[in-house]
C-alpha positions in Angstrom: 47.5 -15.0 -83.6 46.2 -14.9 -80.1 45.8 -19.2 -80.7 49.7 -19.7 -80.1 50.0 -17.7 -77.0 51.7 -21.0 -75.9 54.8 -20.0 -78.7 58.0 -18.9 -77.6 57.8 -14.8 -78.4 60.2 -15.0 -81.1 58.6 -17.5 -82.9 55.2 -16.2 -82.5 56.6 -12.9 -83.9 57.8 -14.6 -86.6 55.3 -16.5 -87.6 53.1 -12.8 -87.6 55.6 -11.6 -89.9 55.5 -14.5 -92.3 51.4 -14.6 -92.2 51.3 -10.9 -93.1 53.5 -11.4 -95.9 51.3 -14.1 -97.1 48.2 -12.6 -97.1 49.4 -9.8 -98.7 50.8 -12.1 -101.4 47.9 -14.3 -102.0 45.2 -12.1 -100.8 41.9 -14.0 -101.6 43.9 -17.1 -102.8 44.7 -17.8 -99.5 42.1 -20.0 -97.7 43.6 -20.9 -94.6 46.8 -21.1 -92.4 46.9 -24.3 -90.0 49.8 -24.8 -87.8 50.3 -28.4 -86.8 53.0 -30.9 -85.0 54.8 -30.0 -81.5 54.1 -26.0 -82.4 50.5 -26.5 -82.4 50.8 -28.1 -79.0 52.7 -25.5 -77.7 55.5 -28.3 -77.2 58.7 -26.5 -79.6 62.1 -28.2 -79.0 65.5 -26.7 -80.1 65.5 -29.2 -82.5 61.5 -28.9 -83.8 60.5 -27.3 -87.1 57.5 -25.1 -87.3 55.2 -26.8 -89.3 53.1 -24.1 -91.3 50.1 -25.8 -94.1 48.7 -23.1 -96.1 45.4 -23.9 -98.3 45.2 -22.2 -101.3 43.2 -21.9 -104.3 45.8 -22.1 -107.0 49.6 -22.0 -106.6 50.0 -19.4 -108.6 54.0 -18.7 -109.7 53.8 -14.7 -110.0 51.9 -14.5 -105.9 54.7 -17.4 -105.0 57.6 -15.5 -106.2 56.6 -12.8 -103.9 56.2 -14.6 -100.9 59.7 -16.5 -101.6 62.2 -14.3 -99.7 59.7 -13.8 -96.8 59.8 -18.2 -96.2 63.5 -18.1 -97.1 63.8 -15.5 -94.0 61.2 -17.6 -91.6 62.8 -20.8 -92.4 66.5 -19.7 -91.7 65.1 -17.9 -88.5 62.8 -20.5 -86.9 62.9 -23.8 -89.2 59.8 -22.9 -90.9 58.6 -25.5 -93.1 55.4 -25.1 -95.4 52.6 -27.4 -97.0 51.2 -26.0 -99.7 48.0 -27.8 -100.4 45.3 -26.7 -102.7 41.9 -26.3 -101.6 41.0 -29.4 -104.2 43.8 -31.8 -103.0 42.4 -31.9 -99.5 40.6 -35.1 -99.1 42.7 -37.3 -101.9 45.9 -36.3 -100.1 44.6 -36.8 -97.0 43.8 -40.4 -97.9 47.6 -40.6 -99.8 49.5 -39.6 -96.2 46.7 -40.8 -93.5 49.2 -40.5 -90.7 50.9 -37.2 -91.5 46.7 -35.8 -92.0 45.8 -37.9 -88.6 48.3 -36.2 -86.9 47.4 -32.8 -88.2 43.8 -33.6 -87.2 45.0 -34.3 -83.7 47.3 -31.6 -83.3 46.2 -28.1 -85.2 45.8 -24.7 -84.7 44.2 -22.4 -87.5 46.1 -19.0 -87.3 44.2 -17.8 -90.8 40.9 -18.6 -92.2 38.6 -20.9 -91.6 39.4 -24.6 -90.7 40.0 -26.8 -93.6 39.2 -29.7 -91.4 36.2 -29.2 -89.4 33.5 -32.6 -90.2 36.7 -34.7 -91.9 37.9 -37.8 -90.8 41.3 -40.2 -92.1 39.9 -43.1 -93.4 40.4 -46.2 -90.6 41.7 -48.3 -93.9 44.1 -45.6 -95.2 45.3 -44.9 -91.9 46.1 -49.0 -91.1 48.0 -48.7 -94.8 50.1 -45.8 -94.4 51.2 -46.7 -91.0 52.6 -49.7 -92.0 54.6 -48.1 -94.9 56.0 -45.6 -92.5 56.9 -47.5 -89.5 59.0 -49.9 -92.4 60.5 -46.8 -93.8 61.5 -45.8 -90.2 62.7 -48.9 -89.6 65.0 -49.2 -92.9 66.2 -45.5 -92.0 67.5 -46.2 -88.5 69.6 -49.7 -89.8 70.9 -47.6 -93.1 71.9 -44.3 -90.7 73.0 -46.7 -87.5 75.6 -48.6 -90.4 76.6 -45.2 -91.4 77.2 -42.5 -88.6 77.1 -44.5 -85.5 80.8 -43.7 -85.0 79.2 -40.1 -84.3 77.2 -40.2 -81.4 76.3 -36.4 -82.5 75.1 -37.3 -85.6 73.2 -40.7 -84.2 71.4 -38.4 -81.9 70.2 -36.5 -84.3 68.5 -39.6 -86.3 66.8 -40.1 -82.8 65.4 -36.6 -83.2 64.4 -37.2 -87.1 62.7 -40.2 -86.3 60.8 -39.6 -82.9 58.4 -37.5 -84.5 56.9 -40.0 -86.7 57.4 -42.8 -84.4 54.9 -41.0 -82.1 52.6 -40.4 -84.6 52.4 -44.1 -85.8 52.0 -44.8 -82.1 49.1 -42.6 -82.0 47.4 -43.8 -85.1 47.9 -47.8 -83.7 45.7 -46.6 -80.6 43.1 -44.8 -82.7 42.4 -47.7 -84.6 42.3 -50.0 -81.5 39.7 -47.7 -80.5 42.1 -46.1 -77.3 43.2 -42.3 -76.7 46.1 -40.8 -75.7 46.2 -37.3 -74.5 49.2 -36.3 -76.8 51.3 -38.5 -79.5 54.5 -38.7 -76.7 51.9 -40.4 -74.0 50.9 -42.9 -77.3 54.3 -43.9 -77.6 54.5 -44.3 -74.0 51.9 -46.5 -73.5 53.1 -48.3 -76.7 56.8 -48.8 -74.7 54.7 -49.8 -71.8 52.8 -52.4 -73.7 55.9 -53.6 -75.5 58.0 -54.5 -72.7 56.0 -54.6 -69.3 57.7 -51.4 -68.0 56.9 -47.7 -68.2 59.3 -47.3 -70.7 60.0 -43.2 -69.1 63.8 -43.6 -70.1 63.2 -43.8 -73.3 60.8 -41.3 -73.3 63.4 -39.1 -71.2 66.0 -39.5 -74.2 64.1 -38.5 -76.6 62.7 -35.5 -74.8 66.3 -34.8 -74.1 67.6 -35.2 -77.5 64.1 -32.8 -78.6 65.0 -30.4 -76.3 69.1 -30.1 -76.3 69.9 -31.9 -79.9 71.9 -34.2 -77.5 71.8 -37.7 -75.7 74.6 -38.4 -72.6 77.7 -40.5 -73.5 76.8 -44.2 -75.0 73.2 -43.5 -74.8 72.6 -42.7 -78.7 73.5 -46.7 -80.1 71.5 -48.2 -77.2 68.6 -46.2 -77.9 68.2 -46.3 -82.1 68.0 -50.5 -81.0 65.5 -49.7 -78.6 63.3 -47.3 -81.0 64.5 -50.4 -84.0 62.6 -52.7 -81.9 59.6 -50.9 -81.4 58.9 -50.0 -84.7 59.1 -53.5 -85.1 56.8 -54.4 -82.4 54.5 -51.7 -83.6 54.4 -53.1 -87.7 53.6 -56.7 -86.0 50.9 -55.4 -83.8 49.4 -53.2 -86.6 49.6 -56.2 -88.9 48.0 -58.2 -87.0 45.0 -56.2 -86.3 44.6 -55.9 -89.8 41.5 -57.5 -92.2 43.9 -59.4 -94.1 45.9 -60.6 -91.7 42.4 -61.6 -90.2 41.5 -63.3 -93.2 44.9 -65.3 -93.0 43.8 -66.6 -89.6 40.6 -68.0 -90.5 42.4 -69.6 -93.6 
């Protein structure tokens, strides 16, 4: 465990508990345990899960059933959330969710194991595909929730935590396949606000840090800023589109 130093000491405790609980439950069908997202970073929120993947050779019922009440525990304790991926499904899921795996591949920390991921890449094409489906999914999520609970600042706020995770990552996958870099998936967005509207786009970037960190926004900011995030995914599906071989082919039509 000494590779999450960066955790908060609860959650690193916990996460010790959980991992010794699984390995006695799987024993040697347990490959490997990756932590990934804002916990691999070392960047936890109040409002963040801890994202746990575990590889394993079967998911075998009997070796589950043991290790139930331990991830029932974890998750009411620290908003543990678990992948369980077998050893086989690697590269076709990886292909199936490109952005969720290209994040992982960004931002991962192997606490058991050895790493699942060492010499594999998200395929540019599957990565281009999947990040159009998500940024429209985000994009029909924020109108459906705005039309529902925007008489709830509270409960808009939270949205704008739900959706700022994979807003960030669909940032950072646009740059990849542009060829550019960003040193984390909140500077990718930020350059992506920057590029989007001539400005440095740190307020909204601010919010969402604030709404990361405290589950709240101030008074009036929560409508303002589901538009704003609204129109970037928008800018971001356009801009991702148009990079793309068949909206190429189009062109040339």
């Amino acid at each position: 465990m000494d590779q999450t130093a960066a955790l908060p000491t609860e959650i690193e405790g916990g996460l010790r508990e959980f991992l010794d609980a699984a390995r006695q439950a799987f024993g040697d069908e347990l490959v490997s345990a990756v932590l990934f997202g804002s916990a691999a970073e070392g960047r936890l929120r109040s409002t963040s899960d801890v994202n746990l993947l575990l590889v394993l050779k079967r998911f075998d019922r009997s070796r589950i059933d043991i290790v139930r009440e331990p991830f029932r525990t974890a998750h009411a304790a620290m908003r543990l959330d678990i992948m369980f991926l077998l050893e086989s499904e690697i590269e076709p899921v990886m292909d199936a969710f490109a952005v969720k795996f290209f994040d992982i591949l960004t931002r991962r920390r192997v606490l058991f194991g050895a790493d699942p991921f060492v010499d594999l890449v998200v395929p540019p094409e599957a990565i281009r595909r999947r990040t159009v489906q998500v940024l429209l999914n985000l994009m029909l999520r924020m109108r459906e929730r705005y039309a529902l609970v925007s008489l709830r600042e509270e409960q808009l706020a939270h949205v704008v935590a739900d959706v700022a995770g994979p807003l960030r990552a669909c940032a950072s996958a646009i740059l990849a396949l542009e060829g550019k870099r960003a040193p984390s998936s909140r500077e990718a967005l930020a350059l992506i606000l920057t590029e989007q509207s001539d400005s440095d786009g740190n307020d909204i970037i601010k919010l969402i840090d604030m709404v990361r960190r405290e589950g709240r926004l101030p008074p009036g900011a929560a409508a303002p800023l589901i538009f704003s995030l609204m129109s970037t995914a928008e800018f971001m599906h356009q801009r991702i589109c148009k990079g793309s071989p068949a909206a190429a082919g189009r062109g040339h039509g």
